[in-house]
Residue, then its C-alpha position, 0 to 999 in steps of 0.5 A: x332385745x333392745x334392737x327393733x326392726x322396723x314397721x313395714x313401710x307397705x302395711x305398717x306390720x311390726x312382724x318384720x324379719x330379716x333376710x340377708x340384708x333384706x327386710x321382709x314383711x310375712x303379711x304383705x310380702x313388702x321387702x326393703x332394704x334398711x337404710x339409714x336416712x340422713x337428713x342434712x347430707x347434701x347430694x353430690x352430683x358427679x358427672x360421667x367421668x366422676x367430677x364433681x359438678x357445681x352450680x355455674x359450671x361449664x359441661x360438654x355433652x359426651x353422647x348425641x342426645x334425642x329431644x323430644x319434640x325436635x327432629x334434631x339432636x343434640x351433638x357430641x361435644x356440644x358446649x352447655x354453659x352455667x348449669x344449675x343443679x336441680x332434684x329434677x324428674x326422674x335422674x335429670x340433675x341439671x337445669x341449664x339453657x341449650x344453645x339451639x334448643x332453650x331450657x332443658x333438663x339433662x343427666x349428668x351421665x351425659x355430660x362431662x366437665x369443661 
């Protein structure tokens, strides 16, 4: 059979097995899912209506967001002007400067285009 699965990420077993569209591997137990890895796809960040974003956009926040450290919030319908798209921590997408509160990162499922 020339279709190879492959080593288990966990433990590099080559006893891998499939199961429905799981991978699983009977030494450790590790389950996966096989995906392929393309390398030159750029990641399309879409806001929370589905647009899609570009760096230098203006966005409005769609929910009252808590700020750590703060004890105020940021509002509905707040204006946040030139963002920039980032691989941030977590799901935070974009960097961006928050009239009131400075440099932040935020989700784009909190904010809308325009």
């Amino acid at each position: 059979m020339t279709d190879s699965l492959p080593a288990c990420p966990s433990c590099a077993s080559e006893y891998t097995y499939e199961m429905g569209a799981l991978l699983v591997c009977p030494e450790c137990a590790h389950e996966w899912v096989n995906e392929p890895i393309v390398d030159d796809a750029e990641p399309v960040i879409k806001d929370a209506v589905g647009n899609v974003l570009q760096d230098g956009d203006t966005v409005t926040i769609i929910k009252d967001l808590k700020v750590k450290g703060s004890s105020t919030a940021i509002k509905v319908g707040t204006k946040v002007r030139n963002i920039r798209l980032v691989d941030g921590v977590g799901d935070h997408d974009i960097d961006c400067k928050v009239d009131g509160f400075g440099p932040m990162q935020l989700k784009s499922s909190v904010v809308k285009k325009g």
